[in-house]
C-alpha positions as CSV (number, residue, x, y, z in Angstrom):
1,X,41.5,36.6,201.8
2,X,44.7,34.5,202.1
3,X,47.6,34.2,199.2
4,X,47.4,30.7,197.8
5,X,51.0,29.4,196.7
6,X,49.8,26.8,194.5
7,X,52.9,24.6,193.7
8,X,55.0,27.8,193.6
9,X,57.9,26.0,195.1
10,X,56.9,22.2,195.6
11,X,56.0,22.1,191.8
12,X,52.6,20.6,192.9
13,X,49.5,20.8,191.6
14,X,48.0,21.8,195.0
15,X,44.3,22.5,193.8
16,X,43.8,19.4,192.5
17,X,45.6,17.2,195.3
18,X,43.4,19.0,197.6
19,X,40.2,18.6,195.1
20,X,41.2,14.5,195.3
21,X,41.6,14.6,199.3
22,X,37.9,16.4,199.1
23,X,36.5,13.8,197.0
24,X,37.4,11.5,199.0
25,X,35.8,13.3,202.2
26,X,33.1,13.9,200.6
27,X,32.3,10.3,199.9
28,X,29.5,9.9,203.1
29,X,28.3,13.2,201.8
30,X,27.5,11.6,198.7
31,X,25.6,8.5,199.9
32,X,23.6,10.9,202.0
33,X,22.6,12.9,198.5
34,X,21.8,9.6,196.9
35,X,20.0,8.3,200.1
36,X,17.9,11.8,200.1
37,X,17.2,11.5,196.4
38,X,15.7,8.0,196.6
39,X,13.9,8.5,200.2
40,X,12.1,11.6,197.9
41,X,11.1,9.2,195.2
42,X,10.0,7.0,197.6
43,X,8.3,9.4,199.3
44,X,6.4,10.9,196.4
45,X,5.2,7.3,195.0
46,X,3.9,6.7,198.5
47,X,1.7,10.0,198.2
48,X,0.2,9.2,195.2
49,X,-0.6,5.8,195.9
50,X,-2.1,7.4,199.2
51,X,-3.9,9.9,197.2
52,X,-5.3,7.1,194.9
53,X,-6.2,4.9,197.8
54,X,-8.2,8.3,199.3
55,X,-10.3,8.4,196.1
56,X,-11.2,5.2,196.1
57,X,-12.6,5.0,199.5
58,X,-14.4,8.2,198.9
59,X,-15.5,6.5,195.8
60,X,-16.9,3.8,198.3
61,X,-18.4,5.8,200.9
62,X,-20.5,8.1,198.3
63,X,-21.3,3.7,197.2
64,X,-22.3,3.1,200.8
65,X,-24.8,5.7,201.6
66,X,-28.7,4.1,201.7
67,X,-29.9,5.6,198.2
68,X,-26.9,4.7,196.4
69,X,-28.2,1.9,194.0
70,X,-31.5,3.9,194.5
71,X,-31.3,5.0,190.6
72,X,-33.9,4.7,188.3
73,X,-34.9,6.1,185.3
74,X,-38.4,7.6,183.3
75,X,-40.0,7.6,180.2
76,X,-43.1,9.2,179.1
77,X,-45.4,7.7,176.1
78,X,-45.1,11.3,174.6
79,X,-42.9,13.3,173.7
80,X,-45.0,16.7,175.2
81,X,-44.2,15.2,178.6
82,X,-40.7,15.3,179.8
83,X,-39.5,13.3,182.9
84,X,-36.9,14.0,185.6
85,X,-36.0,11.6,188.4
86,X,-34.1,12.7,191.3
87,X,-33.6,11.8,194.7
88,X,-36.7,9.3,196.4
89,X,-38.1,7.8,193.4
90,X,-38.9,4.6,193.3
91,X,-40.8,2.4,190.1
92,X,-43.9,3.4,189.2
93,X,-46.2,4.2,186.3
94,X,-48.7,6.6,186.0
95,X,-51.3,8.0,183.3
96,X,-52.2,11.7,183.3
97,X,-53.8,14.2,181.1
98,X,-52.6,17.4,180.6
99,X,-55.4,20.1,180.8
100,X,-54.2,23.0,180.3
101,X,-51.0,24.8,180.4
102,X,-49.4,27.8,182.2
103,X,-49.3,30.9,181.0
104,X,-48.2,34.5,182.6
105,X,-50.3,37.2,182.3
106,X,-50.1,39.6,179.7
107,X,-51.7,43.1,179.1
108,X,-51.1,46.1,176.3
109,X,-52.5,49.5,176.4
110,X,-54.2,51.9,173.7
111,X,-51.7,53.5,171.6
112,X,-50.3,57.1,173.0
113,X,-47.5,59.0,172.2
114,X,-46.8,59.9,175.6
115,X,-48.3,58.7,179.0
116,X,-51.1,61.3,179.9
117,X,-49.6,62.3,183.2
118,X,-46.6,63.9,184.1
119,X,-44.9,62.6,186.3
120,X,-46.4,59.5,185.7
121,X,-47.2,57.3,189.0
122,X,-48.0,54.1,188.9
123,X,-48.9,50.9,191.2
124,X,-48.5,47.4,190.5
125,X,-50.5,45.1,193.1
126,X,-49.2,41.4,193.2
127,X,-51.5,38.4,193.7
128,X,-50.6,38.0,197.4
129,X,-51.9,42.0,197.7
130,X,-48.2,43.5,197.5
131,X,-48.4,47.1,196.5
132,X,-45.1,48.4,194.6
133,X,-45.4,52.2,193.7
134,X,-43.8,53.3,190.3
135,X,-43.0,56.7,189.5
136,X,-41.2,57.3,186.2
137,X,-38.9,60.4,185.4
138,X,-41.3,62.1,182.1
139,X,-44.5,61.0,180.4
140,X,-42.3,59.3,177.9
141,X,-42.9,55.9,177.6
142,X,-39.6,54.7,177.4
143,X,-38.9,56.5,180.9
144,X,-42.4,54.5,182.0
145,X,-41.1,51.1,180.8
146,X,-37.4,52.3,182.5
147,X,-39.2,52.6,185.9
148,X,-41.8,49.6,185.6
149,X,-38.4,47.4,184.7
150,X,-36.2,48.4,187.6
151,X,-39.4,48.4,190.2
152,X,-38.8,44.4,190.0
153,X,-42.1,44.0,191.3
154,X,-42.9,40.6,188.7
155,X,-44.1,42.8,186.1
156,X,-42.1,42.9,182.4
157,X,-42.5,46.3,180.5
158,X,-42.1,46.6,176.8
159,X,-42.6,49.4,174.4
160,X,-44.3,48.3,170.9
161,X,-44.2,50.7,168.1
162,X,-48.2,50.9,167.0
163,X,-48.0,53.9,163.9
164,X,-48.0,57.4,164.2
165,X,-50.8,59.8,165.3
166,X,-52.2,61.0,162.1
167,X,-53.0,64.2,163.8
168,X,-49.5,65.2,165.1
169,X,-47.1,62.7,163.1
170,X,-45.7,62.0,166.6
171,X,-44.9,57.8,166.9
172,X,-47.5,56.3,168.7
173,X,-46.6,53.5,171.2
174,X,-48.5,50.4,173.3
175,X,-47.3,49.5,176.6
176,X,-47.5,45.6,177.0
177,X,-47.0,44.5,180.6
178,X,-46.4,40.9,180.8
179,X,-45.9,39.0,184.7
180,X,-42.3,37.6,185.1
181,X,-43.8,34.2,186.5
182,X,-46.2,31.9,185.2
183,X,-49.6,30.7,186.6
184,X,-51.6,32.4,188.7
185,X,-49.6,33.2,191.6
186,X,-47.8,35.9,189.1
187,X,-51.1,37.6,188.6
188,X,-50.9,41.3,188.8
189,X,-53.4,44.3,188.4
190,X,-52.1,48.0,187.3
191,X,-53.3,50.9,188.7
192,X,-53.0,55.2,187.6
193,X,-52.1,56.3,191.3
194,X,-50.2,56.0,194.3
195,X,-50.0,52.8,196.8
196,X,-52.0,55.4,199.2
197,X,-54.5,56.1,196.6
198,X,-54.8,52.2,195.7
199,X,-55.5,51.5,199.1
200,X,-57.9,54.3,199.7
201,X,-59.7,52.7,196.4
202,X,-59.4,55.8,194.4
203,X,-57.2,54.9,192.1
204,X,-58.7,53.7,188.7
205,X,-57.1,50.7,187.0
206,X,-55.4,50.9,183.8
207,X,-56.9,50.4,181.0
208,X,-55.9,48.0,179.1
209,X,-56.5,44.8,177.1
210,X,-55.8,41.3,178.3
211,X,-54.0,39.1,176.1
212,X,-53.6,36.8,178.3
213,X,-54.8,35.8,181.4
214,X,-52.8,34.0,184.5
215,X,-53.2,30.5,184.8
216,X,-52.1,27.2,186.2
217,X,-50.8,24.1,184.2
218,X,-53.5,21.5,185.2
219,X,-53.2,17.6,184.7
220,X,-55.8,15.3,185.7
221,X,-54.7,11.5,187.3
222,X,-57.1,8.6,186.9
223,X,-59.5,10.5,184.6
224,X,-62.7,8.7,184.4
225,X,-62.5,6.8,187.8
226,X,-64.0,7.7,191.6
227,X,-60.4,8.9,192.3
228,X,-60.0,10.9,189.7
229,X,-57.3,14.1,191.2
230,X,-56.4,17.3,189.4
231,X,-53.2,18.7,190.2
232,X,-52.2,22.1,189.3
233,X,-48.9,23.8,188.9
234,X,-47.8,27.7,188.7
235,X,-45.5,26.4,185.8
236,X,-45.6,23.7,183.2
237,X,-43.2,21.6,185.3
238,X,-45.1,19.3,188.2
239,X,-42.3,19.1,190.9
240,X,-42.9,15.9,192.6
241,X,-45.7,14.6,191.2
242,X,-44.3,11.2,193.1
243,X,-41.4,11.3,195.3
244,X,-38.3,12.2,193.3
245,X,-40.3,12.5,190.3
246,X,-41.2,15.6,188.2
247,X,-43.1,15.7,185.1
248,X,-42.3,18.9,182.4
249,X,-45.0,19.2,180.3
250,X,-45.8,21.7,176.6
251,X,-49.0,20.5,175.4
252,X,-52.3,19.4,176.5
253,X,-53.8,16.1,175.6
254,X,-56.9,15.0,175.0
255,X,-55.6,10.8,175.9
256,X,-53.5,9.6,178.7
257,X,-49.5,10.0,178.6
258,X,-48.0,7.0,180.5
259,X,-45.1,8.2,182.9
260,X,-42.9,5.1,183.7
261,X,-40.4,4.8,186.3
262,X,-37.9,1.9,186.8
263,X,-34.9,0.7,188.1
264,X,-32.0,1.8,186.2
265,X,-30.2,-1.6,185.8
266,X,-27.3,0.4,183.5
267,X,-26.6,3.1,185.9
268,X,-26.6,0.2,188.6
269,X,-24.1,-1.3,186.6
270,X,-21.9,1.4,186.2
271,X,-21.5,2.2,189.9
272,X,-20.0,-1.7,189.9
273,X,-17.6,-1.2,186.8
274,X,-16.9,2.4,188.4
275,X,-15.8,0.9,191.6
276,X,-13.8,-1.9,190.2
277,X,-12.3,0.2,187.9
278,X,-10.3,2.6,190.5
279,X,-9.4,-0.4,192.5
280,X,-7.3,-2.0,189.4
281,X,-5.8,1.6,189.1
282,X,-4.4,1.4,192.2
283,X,-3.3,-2.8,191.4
284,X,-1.8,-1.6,188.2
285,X,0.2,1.8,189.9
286,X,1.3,-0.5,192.5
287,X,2.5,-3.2,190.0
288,X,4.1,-0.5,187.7
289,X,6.7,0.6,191.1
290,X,7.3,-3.1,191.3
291,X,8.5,-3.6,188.1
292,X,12.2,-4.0,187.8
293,X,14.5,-1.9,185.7
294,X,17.2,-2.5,183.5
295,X,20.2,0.2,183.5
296,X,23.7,0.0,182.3
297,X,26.6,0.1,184.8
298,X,30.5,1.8,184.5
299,X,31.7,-1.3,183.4
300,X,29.4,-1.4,180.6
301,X,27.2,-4.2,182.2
302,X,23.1,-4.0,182.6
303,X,22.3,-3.8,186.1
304,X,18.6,-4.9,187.0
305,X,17.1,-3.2,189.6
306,X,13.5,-3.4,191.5
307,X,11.1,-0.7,191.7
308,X,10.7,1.0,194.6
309,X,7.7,-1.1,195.9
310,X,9.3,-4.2,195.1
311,X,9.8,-5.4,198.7
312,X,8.1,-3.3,200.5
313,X,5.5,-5.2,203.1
314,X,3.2,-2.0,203.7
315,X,2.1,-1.3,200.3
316,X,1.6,-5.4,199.8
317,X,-0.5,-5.7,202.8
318,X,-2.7,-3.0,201.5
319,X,-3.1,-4.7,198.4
320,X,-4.0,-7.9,200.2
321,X,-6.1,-6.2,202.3
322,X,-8.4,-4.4,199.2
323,X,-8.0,-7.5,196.9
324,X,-9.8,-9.6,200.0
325,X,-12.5,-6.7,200.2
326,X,-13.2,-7.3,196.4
327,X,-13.4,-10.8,196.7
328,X,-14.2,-12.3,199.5
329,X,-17.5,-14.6,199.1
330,X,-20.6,-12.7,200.5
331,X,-23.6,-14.8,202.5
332,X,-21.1,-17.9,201.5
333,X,-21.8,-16.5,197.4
334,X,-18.8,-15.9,195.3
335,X,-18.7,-12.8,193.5
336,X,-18.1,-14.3,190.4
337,X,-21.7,-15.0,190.3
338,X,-22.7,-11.4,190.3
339,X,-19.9,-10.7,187.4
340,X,-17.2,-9.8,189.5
341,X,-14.4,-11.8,189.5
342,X,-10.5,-11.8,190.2
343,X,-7.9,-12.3,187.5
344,X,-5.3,-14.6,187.2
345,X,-3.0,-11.7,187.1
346,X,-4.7,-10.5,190.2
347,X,-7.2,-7.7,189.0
348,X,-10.7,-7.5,189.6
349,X,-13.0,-7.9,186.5
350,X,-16.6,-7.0,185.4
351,X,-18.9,-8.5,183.2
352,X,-21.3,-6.4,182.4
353,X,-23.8,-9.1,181.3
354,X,-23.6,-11.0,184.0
355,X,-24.2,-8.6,186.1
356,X,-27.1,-7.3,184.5
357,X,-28.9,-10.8,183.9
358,X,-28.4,-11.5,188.1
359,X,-29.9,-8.0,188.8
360,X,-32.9,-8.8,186.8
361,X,-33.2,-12.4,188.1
362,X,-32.1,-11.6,192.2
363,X,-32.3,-7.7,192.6
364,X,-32.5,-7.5,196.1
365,X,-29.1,-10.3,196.4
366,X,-27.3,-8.3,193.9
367,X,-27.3,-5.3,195.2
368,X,-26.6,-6.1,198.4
369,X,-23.4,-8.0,197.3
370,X,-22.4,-4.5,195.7
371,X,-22.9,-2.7,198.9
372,X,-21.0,-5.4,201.1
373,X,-18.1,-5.1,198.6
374,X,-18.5,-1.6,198.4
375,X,-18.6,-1.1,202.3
376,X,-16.0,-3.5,202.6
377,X,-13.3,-1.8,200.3
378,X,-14.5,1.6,201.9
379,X,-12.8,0.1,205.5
380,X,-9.7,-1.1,203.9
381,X,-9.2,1.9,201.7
382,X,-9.8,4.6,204.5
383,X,-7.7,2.2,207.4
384,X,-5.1,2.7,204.7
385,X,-5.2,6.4,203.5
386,X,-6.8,8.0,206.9
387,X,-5.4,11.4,207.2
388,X,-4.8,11.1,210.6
389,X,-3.6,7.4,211.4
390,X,-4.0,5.7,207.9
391,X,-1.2,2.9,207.2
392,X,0.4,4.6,204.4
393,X,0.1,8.0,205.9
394,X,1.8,6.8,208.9
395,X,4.7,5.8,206.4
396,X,4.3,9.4,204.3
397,X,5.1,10.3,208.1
398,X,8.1,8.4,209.0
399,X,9.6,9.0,205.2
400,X,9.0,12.8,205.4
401,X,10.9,12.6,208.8
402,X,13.2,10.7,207.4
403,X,14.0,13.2,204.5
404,X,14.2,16.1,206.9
405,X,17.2,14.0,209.2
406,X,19.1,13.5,206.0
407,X,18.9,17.1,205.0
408,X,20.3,18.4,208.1
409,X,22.9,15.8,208.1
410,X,23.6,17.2,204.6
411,X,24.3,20.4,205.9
412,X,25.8,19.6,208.5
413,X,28.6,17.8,205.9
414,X,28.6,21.0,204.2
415,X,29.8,22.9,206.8
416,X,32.1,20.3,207.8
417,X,33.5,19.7,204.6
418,X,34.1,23.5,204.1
419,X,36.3,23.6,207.2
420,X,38.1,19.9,205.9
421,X,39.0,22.5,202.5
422,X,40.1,25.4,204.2
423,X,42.5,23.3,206.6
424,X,44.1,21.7,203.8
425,X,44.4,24.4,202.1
426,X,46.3,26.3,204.8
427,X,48.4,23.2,205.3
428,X,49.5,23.6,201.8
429,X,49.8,26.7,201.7
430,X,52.4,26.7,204.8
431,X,54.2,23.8,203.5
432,X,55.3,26.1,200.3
433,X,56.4,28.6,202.5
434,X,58.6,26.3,204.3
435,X,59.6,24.6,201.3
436,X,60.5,28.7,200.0
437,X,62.4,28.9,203.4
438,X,64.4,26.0,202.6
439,X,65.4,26.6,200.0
440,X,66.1,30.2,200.7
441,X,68.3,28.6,203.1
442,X,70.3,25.8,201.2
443,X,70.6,29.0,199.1
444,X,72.9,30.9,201.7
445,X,74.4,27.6,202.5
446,X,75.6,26.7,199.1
447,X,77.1,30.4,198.4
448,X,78.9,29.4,201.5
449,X,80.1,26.8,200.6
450,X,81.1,28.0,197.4
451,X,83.0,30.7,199.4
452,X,85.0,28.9,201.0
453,X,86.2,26.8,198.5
454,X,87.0,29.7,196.4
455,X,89.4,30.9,199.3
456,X,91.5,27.9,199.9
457,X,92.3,27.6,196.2
């Protein structure tokens, strides 16, 4: 570490000559930082407006597939019958009556205080002829409903208190055995004896009393007629009872509930006012980083300043681009007559209404003007925001680049502006040493001087 001589003979006020020298170096330095500092906000403004220009031609290719304005919706005349529409569907209506319902089976034993064999062994045989052996750890009939439980062979045990044994004052319990699945492809059948035994046919069934047996949901369709069908179900719920339709139901009925499907004009509607609704997002970001800004400068005046879109031809040629997507006329129709119109302050507008009324009146026109404008913004959206050679992503790229030069540049100013310090300061630092010699000198010379003078008087 070197000995600074800060003014210690020059009467200077070395540090802070040297700190003015290195303001003044550092003055390219600076316009780098402030270049850096606005090619970062740049940057991150461009990378938002490329994230929302992403979403919205996702938004559009989800709008573009071939079921996208395939939405409709269901009602049934009652409320016992519950409709879901999915994927498919298509208008209809249709009358059916509900027969019966499902119901799993359900079976509960005499009373016993404990099961009569020990270890108990059990088999449960499934509709489809599955065997599943049980074997519980005691004749108690909590270590029976234990193993029947963890077997997981469709079967639910469940231990019901039933009074005590008047002979032994031990608790008496039922075993109720109930199938895990409705209808009838959850029927089971218990038996007291191995799988072996079962299949050998010397095992005995359980006995035990049926509270329920396994059955179906049934509905009939066109009761009455040469066609009438009956349709049955494992569960209350008829999965597809049309394409994309499936009908829920929780009583019977002895008259016909009408199941209606139709086009959902609403939901149709909504995919429009979704659409248009991300594109003015991106209009109104873009217009909010155009908007100039008012700041005060060091002489106390405002200084107006544009945002950082303001002139910048990329980001106007994609709004060009989207806003001619929007509303460019389709089969020589303007939009406007569909209810989607452009703003004099250059947004896109929906009227619900409208809409709505030329859906009813031209469904098939309609909807294809929403797909064309759909499709359309999709291309300019995606040619814009593509990962790999979108417009704006190119410009991420360059801008990025960009950022990275000026750092290193930065750097490379630091460690040229270190050296700049440390040879000033060792100029300085030798010019008080001569300046010290100097005057060490002028010293001797003087007393010389003074000498001599001294001896001719």
């Amino acid at each position: 570490m070197g000995i600074s001589l800060d003014g210690l003979v020059s009467g200077l006020d070395t540090a802070k000559l040297i700190a003015s020298l290195m303001a003044v170096e550092a003055i390219p330095q600076n316009i780098l930082q402030g270049k850096y500092t606005s090619t970062q906000n740049y940057l991150k403004t461009l990378q938002t407006l490329n994230s929302s220009v992403a979403a919205l031609a996702e938004l559009g290719k989800n709008g573009m597939k071939p079921d996208a304005l395939a939405l409709f919706s269901a009602s049934s005349s009652d409320k016992s019958a519950t409709v879901a529409v999915g994927k498919g569907a298509g208008a209809t209506q249709l009358d059916i009556i509900v027969d019966t319902l499902a119901q799993a089976q359900q079976l509960v034993t005499a009373p016993v205080t404990a099961w009569p064999n020990d270890p108990p062994v059990l088999t449960i045989k499934a509709a489809d002829g599955t065997l599943t052996e049980v074997t519980a750890d005691s004749s108690s009939i909590s270590d029976v409903v234990r193993a029947i439980n963890a077997a997981d062979a469709g079967v639910q045990a469940t231990r019901v208190a039933a009074g005590v044994d008047p002979g032994t004052g031990d608790t008496l319990y039922r075993l109720q055995l109930t199938a895990t699945e409705t209808g009838t492809a959850g029927a089971f059948t218990m038996y007291e004896g191995s799988a072996a035994e079962v299949t050998g046919g010397t095992a005995p069934q359980l006995a035990a009393t049926t509270i329920r047996t396994a059955t179906d949901a049934e509905v009939t369709l066109w009761k009455g007629t040469p066609a009438e069908q009956k349709i049955t179900s494992g569960s209350n719920t008829f999965a597809d009872l049309v394409p994309g339709v499936s009908v829920t139901v929780s009583a019977t009925s002895a008259t016909p509930i009408t199941i209606t499907v139709s086009r959902d004009d609403a939901a149709i509607g909504k995919v429009a006012e979704t659409l248009l609704a991300k594109l003015n997002e991106v209009f109104e970001f873009i217009d909010s980083k155009r908007a100039l800004s008012t700041t005060t400068g060091a002489d106390g005046k405002p200084v107006v300043a544009g945002g950082v879109f303001s002139s910048d031809s990329t980001v106007r040629d994609v709004e060009q681009r989207l806003l001619d997507a929007a509303s460019a006329p389709i089969d020589g129709r303007s939009p406007s007559e569909f209810g989607i119109s452009i703003t004099k302050g250059g947004r896109m507008e929906f009227d619900a209404e409208k809409f709505a009324k030329s859906l009813a009146a031209d469904p098939g026109a309609t909807q294809k003007a929403l797909t064309t404008i759909t499709t359309r913004l999709e291309e300019a959206a995606r040619l814009a925001s593509d990962k790999y050679d979108g417009v704006i992503t190119t410009k991420i790229t360059g801008q990025t680049s960009l950022s990275k030069d000026i750092t290193e540049q930065i750097a490379n100013w630091d460690r040229r502006l270190a050296s700049r310090e440390e040879t000033l300061k060792r100029t300085y630092a030798s010019l008080e040493v001569q300046l010290s010699k100097l005057n060490s000198q002028s010293s001797w010379i003087g007393s010389q001087l003074a000498g001599l003078n001294a001896g001719n008087s």
